[in-house]
C-alpha positions as CSV (number, residue, x, y, z in Angstrom):
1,X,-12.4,17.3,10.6
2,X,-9.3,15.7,9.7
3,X,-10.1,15.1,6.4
4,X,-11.1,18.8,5.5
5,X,-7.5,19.4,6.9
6,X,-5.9,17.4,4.3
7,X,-7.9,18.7,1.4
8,X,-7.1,22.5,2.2
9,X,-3.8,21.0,1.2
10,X,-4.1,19.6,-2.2
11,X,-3.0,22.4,-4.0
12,X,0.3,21.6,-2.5
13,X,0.8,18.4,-3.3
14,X,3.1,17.8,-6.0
15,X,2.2,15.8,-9.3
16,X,4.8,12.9,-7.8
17,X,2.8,12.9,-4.4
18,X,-0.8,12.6,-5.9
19,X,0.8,9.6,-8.1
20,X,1.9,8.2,-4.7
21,X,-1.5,8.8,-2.8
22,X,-3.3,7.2,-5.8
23,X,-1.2,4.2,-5.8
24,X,-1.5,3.5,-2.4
25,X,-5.4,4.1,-3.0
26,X,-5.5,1.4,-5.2
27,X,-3.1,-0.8,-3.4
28,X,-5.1,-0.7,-0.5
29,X,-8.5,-0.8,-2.2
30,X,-7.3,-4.0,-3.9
31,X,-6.4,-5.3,-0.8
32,X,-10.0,-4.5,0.2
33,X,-11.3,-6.2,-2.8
34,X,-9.3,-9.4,-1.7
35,X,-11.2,-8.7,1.9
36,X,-14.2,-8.9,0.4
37,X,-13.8,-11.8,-1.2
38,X,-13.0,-13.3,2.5
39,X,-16.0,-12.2,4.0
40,X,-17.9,-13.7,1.5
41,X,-16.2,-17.0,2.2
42,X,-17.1,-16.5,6.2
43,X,-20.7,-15.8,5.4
44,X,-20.8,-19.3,3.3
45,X,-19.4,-21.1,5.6
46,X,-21.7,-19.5,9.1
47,X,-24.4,-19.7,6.6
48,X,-26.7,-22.7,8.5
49,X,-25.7,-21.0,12.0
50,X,-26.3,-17.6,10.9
51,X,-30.0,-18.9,9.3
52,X,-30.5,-20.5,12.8
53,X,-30.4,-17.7,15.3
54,X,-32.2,-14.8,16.6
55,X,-30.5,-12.4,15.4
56,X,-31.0,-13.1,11.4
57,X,-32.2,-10.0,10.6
58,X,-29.3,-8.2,12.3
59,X,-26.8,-10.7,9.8
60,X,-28.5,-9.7,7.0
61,X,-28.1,-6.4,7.0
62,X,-24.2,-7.0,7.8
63,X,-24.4,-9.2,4.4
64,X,-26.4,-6.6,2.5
65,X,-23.7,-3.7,3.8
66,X,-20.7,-6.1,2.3
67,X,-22.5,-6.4,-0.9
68,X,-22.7,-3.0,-0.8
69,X,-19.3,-2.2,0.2
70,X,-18.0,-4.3,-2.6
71,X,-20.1,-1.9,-5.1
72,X,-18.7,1.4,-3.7
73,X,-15.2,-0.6,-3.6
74,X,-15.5,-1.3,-7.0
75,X,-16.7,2.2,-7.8
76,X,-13.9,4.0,-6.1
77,X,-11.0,1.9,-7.9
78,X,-12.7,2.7,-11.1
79,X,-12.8,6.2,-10.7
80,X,-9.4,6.0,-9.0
81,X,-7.8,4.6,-12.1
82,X,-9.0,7.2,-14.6
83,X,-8.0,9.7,-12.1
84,X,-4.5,8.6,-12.1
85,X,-4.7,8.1,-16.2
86,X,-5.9,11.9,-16.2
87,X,-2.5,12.6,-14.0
88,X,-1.1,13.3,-17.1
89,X,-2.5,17.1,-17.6
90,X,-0.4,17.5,-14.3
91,X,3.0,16.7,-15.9
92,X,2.9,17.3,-19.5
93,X,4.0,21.1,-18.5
94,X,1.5,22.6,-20.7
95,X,0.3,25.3,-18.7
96,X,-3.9,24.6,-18.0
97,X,-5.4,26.2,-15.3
98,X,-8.3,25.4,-15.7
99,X,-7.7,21.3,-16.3
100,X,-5.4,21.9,-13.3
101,X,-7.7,23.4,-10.9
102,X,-10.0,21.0,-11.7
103,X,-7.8,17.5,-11.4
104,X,-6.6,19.2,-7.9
105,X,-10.7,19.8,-7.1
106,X,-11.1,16.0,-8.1
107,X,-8.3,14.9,-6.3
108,X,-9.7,16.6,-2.8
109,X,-13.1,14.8,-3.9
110,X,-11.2,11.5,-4.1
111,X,-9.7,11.8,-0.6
112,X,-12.7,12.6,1.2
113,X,-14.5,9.5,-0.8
114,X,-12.1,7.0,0.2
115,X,-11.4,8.5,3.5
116,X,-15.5,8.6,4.4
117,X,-15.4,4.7,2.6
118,X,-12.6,3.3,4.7
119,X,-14.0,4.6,8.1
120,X,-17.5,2.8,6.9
121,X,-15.4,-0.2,5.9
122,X,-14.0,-0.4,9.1
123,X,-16.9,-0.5,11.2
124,X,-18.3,-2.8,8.6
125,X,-15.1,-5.4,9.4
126,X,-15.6,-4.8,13.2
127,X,-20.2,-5.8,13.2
128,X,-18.7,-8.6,11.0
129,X,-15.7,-10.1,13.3
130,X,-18.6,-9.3,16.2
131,X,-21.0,-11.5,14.8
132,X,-18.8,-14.2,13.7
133,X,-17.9,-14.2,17.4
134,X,-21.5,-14.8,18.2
135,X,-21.7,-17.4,16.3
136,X,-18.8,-19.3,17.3
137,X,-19.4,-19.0,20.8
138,X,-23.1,-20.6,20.4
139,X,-21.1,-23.1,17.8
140,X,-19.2,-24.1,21.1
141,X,-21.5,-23.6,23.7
142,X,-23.4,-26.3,21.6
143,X,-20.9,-28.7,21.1
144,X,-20.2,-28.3,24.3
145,X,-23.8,-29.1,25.5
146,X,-23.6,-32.4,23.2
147,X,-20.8,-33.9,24.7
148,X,-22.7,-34.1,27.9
């Protein structure tokens, strides 16, 4: 409901506030990308205690929804980037309706994508961190065990 708020309001937004909103797309998309790169790392390193348990199948699917949250990551800052190179028929104060109308309908497209991608990204982040907490506490428990 929120988001259909905000894009009721793109035709308001200035040419200098939708070259702000897609900087900070990017800029937190990149920061995404670098997140990515992170979880990848975790996986690699839990990989033996994640092959080990019960719940494998449950991991897996956590793995196969980063792999495929990288994708639609990637996707959205390419599509991102030619939207802000397209900013242009904004500014150039040729009057286009047309070309207008359409960047704005693009534009509201763009915020719902990465609004609908973020919200996925962050339960994504939260299974992860759960499992990884699951592991760790076994990891312990085990260690633990051991020592006796």
């Amino acid at each position: 409901m929120n988001t259909q708020f905000k894009t009721k309001h793109v035709e308001w937004f200035s040419a200098e506030d939708m070259y702000r909103q897609v900087h900070d797309w990017l800029s937190e998309l990149e920061f995404v990308k670098d997140e990515h790169h992170f979880f990848e790392d975790l996986v690699k390193t839990y990989t033996l205690q994640i092959i080990d348990t019960k719940k494998f199948s449950e991991y897996q699917k956590i793995i196969d929804s980063i792999k495929h949250s990288e994708k639609r990551n990637n996707a959205l800052i390419d599509a991102i980037k030619v939207h802000g190179n397209e900013l242009q028929i904004m500014i150039d104060g040729i009057n286009q309706p047309k070309e207008e109308s359409d960047y704005k309908k693009e534009h509201r497209n763009l915020i719902v994508l990465v609004s609908e991608f973020l919200k996925d990204y962050q339960s994504l982040k939260s299974k992860l961190f759960e499992a990884v907490k699951d592991i760790l506490k076994k990891d312990k428990q085990q260690r633990l065990l051991e020592k006796r």
